[in-house]
C-alpha distance (Angstrom), angle and dihedral (degrees) to the residues before:
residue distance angle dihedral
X1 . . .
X2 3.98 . .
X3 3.71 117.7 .
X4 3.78 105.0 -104.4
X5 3.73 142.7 -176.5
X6 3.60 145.9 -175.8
X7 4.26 111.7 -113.7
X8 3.66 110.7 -159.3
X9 4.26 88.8 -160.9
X10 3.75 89.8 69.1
X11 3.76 100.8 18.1
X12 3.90 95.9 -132.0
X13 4.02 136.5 115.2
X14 4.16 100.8 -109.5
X15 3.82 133.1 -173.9
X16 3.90 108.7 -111.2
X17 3.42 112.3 -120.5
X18 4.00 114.0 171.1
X19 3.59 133.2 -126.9
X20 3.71 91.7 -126.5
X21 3.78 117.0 22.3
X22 3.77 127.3 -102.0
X23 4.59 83.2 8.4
X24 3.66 125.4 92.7
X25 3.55 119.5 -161.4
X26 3.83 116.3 -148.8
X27 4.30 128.4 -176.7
X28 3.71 113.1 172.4
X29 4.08 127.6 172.9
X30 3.79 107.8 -99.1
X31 3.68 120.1 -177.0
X32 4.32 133.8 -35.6
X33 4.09 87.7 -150.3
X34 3.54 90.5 -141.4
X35 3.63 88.4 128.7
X36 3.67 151.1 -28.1
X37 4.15 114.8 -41.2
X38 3.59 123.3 -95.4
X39 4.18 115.2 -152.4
X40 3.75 84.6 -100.1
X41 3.91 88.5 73.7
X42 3.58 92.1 37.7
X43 3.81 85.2 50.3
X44 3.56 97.3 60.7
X45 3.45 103.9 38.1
X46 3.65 91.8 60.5
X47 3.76 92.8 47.8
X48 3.57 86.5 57.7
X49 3.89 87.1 46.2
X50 3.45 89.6 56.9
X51 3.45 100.5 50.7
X52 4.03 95.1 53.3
X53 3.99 92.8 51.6
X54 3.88 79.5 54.9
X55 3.67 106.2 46.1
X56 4.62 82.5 46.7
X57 3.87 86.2 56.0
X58 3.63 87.3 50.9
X59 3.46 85.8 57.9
X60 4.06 98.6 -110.5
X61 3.72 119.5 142.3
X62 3.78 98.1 -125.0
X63 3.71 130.1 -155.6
X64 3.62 112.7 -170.7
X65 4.00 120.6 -165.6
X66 3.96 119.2 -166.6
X67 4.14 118.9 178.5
X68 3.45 129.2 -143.9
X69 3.56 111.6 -144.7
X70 4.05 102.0 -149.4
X71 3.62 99.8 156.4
X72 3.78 115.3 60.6
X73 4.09 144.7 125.8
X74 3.61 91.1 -104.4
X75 3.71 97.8 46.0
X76 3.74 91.6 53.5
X77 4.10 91.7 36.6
X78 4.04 85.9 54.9
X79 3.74 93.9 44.0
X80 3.92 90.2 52.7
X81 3.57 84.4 49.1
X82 3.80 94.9 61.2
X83 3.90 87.8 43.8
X84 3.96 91.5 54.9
X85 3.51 87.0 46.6
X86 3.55 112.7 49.7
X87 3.40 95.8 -156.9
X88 3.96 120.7 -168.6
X89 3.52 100.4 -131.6
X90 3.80 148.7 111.5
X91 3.80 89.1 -65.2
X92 3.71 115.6 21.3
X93 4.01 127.6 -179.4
X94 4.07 88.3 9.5
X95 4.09 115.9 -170.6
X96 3.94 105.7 -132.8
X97 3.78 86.9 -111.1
X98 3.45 91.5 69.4
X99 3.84 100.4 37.5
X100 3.70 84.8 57.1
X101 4.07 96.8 50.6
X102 4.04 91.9 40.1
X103 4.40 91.3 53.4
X104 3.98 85.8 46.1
X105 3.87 87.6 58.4
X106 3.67 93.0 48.6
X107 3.78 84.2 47.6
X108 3.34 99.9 49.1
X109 4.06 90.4 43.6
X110 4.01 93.3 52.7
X111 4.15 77.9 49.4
X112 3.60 93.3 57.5
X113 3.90 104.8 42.3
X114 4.14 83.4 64.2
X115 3.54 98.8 46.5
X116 3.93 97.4 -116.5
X117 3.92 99.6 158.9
X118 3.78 116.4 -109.6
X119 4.28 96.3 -115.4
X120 3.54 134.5 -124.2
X121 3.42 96.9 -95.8
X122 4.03 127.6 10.3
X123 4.00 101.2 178.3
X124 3.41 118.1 -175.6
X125 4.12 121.0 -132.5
X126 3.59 90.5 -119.5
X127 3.47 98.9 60.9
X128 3.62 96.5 56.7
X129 3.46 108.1 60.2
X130 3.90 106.9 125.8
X131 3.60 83.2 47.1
X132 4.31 89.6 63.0
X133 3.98 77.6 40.8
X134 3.83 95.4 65.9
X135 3.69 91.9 34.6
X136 3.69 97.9 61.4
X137 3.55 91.1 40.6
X138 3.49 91.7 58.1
X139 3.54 91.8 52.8
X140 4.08 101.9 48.5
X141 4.15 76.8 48.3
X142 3.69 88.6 53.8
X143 3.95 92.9 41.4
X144 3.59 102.7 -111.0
X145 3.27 102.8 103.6
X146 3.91 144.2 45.6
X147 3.37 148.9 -175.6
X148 3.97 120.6 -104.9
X149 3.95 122.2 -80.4
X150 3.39 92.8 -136.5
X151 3.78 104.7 53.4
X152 3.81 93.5 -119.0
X153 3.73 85.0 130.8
X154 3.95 92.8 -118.3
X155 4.20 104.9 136.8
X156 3.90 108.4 -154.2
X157 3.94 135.2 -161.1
X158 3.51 112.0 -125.4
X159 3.66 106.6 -136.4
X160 4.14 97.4 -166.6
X161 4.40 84.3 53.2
X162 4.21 81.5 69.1
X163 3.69 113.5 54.1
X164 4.42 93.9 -165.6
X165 3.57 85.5 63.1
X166 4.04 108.5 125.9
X167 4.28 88.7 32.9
X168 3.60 89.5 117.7
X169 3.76 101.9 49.9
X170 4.13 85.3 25.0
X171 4.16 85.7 -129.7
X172 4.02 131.0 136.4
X173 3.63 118.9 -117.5
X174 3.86 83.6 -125.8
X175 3.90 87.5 67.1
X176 3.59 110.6 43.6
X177 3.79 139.1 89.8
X178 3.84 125.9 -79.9
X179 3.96 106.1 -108.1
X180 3.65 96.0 -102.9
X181 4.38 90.6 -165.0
X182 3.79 95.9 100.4
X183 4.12 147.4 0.1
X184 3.57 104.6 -53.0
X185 4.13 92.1 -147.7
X186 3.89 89.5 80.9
X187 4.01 91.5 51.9
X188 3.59 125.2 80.4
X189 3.72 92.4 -145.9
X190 3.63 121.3 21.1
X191 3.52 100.5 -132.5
X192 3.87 90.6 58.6
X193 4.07 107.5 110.8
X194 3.40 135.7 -140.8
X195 3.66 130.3 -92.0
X196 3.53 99.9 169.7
X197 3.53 122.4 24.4
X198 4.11 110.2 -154.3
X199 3.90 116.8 -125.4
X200 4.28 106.7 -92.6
X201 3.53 127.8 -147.1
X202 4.10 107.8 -104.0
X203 4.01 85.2 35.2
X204 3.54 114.6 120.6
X205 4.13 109.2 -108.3
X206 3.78 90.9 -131.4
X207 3.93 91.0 65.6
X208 3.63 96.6 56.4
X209 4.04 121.6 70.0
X210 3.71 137.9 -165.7
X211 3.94 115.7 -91.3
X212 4.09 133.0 138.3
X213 3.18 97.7 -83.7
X214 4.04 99.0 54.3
X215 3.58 127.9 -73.8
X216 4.39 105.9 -61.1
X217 3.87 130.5 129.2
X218 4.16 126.1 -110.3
X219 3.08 127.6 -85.1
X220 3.76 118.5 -112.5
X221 3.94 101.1 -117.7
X222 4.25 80.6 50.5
X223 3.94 98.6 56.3
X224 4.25 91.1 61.7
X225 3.64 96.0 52.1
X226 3.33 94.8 43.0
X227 3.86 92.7 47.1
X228 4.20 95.2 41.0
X229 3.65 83.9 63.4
X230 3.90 106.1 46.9
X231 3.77 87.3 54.2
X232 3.65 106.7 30.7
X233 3.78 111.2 21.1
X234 4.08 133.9 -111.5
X235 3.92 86.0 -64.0
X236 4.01 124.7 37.0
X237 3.63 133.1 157.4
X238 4.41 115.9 -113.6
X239 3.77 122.8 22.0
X240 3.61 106.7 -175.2
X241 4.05 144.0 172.1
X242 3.94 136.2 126.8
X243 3.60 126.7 -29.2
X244 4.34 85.5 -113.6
X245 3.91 89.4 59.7
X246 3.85 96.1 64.2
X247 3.76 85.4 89.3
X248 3.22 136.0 61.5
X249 3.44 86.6 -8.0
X250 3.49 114.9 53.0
X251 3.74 94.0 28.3
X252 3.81 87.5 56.6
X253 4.35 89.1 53.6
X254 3.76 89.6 46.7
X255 4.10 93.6 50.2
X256 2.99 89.6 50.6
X257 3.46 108.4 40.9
X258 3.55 97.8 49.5
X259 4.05 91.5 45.1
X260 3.70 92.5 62.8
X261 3.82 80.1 52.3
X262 4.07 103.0 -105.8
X263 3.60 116.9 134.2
X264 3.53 96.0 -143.0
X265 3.45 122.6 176.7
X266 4.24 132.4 14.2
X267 3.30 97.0 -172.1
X268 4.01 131.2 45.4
X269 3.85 111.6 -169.3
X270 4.52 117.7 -175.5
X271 3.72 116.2 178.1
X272 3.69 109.6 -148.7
X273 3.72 122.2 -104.8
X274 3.81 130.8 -96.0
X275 3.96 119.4 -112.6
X276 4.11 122.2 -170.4
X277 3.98 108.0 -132.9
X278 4.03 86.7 -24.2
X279 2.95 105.5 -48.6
X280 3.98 134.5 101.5
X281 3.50 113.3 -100.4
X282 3.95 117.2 -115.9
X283 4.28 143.0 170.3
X284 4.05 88.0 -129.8
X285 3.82 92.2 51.7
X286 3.85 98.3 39.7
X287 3.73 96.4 -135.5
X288 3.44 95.0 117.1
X289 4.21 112.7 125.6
X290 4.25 111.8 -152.2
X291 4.18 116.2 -150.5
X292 3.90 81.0 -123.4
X293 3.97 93.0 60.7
X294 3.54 93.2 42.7
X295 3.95 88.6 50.0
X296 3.68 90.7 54.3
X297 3.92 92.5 59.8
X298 3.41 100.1 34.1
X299 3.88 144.5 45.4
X300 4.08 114.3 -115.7
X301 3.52 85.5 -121.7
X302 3.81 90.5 70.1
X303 4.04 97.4 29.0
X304 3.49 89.3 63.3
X305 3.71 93.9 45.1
X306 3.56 96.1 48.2
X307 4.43 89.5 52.1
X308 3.67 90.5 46.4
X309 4.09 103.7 41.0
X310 4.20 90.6 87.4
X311 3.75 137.9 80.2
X312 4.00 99.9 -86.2
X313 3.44 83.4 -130.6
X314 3.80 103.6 55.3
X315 3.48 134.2 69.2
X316 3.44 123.7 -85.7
X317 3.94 127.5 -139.7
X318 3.40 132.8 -138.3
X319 3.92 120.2 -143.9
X320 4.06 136.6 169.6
X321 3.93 82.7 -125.6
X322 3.80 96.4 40.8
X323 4.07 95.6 94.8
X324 3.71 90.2 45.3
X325 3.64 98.2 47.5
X326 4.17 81.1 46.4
X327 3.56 87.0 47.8
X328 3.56 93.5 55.2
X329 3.78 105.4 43.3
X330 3.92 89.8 45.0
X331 3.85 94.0 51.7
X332 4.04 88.4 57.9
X333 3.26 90.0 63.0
X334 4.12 97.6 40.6
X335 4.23 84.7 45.5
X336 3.91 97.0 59.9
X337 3.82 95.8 45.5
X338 3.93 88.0 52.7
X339 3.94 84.6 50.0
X340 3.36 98.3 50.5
X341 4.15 97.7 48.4
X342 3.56 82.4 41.8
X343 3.68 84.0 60.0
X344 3.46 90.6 51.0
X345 3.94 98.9 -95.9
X346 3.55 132.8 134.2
X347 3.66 127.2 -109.8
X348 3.40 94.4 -169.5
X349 4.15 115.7 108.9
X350 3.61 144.9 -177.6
X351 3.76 129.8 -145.4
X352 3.75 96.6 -89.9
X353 3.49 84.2 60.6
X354 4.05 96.4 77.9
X355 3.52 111.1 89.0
X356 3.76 122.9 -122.7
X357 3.58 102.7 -124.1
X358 4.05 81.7 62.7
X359 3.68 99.6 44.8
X360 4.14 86.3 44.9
X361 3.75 94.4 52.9
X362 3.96 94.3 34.2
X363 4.02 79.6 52.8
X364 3.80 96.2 56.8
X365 3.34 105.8 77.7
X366 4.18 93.8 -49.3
X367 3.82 96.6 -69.4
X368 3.88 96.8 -175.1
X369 3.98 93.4 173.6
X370 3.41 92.7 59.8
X371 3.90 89.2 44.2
X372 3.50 89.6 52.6
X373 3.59 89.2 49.8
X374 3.78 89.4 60.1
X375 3.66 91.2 44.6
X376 4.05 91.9 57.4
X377 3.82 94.0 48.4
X378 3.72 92.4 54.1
X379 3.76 82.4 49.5
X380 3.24 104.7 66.5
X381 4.09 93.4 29.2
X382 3.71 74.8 59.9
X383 3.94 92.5 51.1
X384 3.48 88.1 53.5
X385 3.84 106.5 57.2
X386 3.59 89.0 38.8
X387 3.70 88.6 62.6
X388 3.68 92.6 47.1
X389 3.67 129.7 91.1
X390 4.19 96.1 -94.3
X391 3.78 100.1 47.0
X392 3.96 86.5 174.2
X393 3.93 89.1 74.8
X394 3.89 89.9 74.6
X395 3.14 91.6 68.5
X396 3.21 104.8 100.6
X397 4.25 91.2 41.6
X398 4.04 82.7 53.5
X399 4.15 89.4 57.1
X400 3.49 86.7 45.8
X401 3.57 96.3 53.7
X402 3.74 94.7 43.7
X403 3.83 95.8 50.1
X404 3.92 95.1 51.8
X405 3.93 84.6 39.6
X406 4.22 87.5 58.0
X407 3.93 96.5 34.5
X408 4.22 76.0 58.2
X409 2.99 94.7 55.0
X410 4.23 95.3 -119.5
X411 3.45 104.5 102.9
X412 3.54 104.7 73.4
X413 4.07 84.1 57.6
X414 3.66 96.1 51.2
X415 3.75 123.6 111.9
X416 3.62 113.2 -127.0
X417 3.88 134.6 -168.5
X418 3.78 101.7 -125.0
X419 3.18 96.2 10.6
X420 3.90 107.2 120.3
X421 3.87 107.8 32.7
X422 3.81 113.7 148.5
X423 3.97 116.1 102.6
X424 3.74 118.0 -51.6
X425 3.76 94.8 16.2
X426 4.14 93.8 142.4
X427 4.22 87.9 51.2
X428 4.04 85.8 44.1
X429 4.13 93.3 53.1
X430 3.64 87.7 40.1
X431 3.77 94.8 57.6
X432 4.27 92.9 44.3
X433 3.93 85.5 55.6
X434 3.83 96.0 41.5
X435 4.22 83.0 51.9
X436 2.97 101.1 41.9
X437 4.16 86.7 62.2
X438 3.71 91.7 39.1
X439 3.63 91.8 55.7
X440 4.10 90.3 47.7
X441 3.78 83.1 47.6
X442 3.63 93.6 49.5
X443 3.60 90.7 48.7
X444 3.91 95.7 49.7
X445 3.98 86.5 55.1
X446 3.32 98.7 51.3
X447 3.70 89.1 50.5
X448 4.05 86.1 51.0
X449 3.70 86.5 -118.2
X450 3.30 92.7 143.1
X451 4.09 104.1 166.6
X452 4.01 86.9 62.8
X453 3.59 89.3 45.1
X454 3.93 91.5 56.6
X455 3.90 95.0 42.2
X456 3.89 93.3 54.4
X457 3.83 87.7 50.0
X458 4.01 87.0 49.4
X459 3.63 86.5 44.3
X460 3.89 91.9 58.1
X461 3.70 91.7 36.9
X462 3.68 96.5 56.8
X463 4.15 92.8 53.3
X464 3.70 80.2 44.1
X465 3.86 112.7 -107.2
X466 3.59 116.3 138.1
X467 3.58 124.1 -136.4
X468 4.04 120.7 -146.0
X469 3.81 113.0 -177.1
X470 3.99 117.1 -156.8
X471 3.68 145.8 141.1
X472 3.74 96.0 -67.6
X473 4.22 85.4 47.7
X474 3.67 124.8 -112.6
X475 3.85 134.7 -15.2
X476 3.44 126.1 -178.9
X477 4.22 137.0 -150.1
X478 3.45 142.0 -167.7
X479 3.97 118.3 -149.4
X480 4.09 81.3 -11.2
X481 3.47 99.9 -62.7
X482 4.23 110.1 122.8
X483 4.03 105.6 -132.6
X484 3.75 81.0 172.4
């Protein structure tokens, strides 16, 4: 069956056919490090995670590119905040510099702990600004753009100068929102957006750099383009994020992107959004679920299972049972593969080993329901011979299982008998539990949640690990002894 995805720009299922044979190019939205992650974030990346380990075992090279937005209204709007505040905490009176790079870590950290691969390339805004420079410059050359009728120094893409604009979202200029990222009196329409943003009194002068126009920082829509095409070229094959990017944001990159005459993307790909009992998760309701909360009740094994079992297109729902229900259906599949190299098999496989029905189902459109579907049927088929009198004919179900387990993604955090037997193995386990909890705790304090944060230091205390916090971070020891 032909590889084939859903494109959100012309709303059909198409074959995918790369830019450059036997390479797939892939740019998703990583994270605006305004703040610790929610599971939305988490969500997508692992979505996008997914769908790399499945275009390799096609047998595409794959480039993956995921930004760092670290430069942004919020990030300097939250870094005020902790100025205005004072607060006595872990990091008091924080420059937005430094808010930005210490929610990246906890980004990158809630990452980790679910086995979503690090990319290719994970460029941060700020180190791309004479990149943004040449972009906009192509684009007041080309006519689309201009700089701000009021001499703040803002520079703005004029959204009537490009007649496609709207194709992404398929809307009329006439019936969208005004572009609510600066004073509309210096646009001449006021759904035009901003590609520069000129420097502000009360701003801090290290967010604002030199440029043409006057010193100012990007605009947000501005840093993707500019970034797609440093690391993939003018024309690349998946741009992908959340399903609430597709406008302004996206629509903004593809404007201007294909004004200054770059093809950009062929394929858009939006997972859906994640809801708690129904309903959309939001601060002022208090429904919102954090990676580190869900980390303290569950194993990553079964986080990750649980954000990856729907359609990456459809919503997904938050329950109080969902991580145990997760837990339960993952640890099936984790139990027979310790059975079967406790019976002496191997859970070692090789690309034959994937069963059609999975690769034809992960081909259309990356169904990973149905996938898991097949994976649970050769589960228990697998149960079954390995309970019968010639265990060594599940073999080949047990290769199965383990290559659809690793083209998931859930293998490589499974827990198998056997599995880790050169010297110091038991001190080696011991320290991937232990940091697993430390980065969850780590997490939870730099999200001031500060209960969780005390309940996974209980946690470790009760089983006996002690927790020392210092300038490097936290170590841990058992009967004084650092394993750390």
């Amino acid at each position: 069956m032909t590889l084939r995805f859903y494109d959100t720009a012309s709303a059909t299922v198409k074959d995918f056919v790369p830019v450059r044979p036997g390479e797939a190019g892939l740019y998703y939205c990583g994270a605006t490090v305004q703040g610790a992650p929610h599971i939305g974030h988490v969500r997508s990346a692992l979505v996008f995670d997914i769908l790399a380990r499945w275009l390799r075992f096609r047998g595409y090279e794959v480039t993956t590119v995921r930004n760092v937005t670290d430069i942004d209204d919020k990030i300097l709007a939250n870094a005020h905040a902790s100025f205005e505040n004072d607060y006595q905490g872990d990091h008091p009176r924080e420059p937005w510099w430094a808010l930005a790079y210490r929610f990246e870590g906890v980004f990158g950290r809630a990452y980790a702990a679910l086995g979503i691969e690090a990319p290719t390339y994970e460029p941060r805004a700020t180190g791309h600004v004479p990149e943004m420079h040449s972009l906009i410059q192509e684009l007041i050359d080309a006519g689309h753009a201009y700089p701000a009728l009021d001499d703040s120094g803002d520079v703005y893409f004029d959204v009537r100068s490009w007649p496609r604009y709207g194709e992404l979202t398929r809307q009329r200029v006439e019936d969208m929102q005004d572009a609510p990222d600066a004073d509309p009196r210096g646009k001449r329409d006021p759904r035009d957006f901003a590609l520069w943003k000129g420097h502000k009194e009360g701003e801090p002068a290290t967010a604002s750099w030199d440029s043409p126009w006057g010193r100012g920082r990007p605009g947000w829509h501005l840093e993707c383009s500019a970034m797609a095409h440093k690391y993939l070229g003018a024309h690349f094959d998946i741009h992908g994020g959340g399903l609430d990017l597709r406008f302004p944001h996206h629509e903004n990159e593809l404007a201007q992107s294909t004004a200054a005459g770059r093809p950009f993307a062929n394929f858009w790909l939006h997972n859906g959004l994640v809801t708690y009992e129904g309903e959309k998760m939001s601060k002022s309701i208090g429904n919102t679920v954090s990676p580190a909360s869900m980390l303290a009740e569950a194993r990553p094994l079964a986080v990750r299972y649980y954000l990856g079992q729907a359609h990456y297109r459809s919503v997904l729902d938050y329950r109080p049972t969902s991580l145990r229900e997760a837990t339960a259906a993952v640890e099936r599949v984790e139990a027979v593969l310790a059975a079967a190299q406790h019976s002496g098999l191997s859970v070692s496989w090789e690309h034959m080993d994937v069963p059609e029905e999975f690769v034809a189902v992960m081909d259309d459109d990356l169904n990973v329901p149905r996938a898991l579907a097949v994976l649970h049927e050769t589960v228990r088929a697998a149960n079954t011979a390995l309970s019968g009198p010639e265990a060594a004919t599940a073999q080949p179900l047990v290769s199965a299982i383990a290559g659809m387990s690793d083209v998931l993604g859930l293998l490589p955090l499974m827990s198998l008998d056997g599995a880790r037997d050169a010297d110091g193995a038991e001190h080696r386990a011991l320290d991937s539990l232990v940091q697993d909890l430390l980065a969850q705790r780590a997490a939870a304090r730099e999200a001031k949640d500060w209960a969780l944060a005390d309940r996974i230091r209980d946690q470790l205390a009760a089983a006996g690990v002690v927790v020392k916090d210092g300038a490097r971070g936290s170590e841990w020891s058992v009967g004084g002894m650092s394993l750390a």
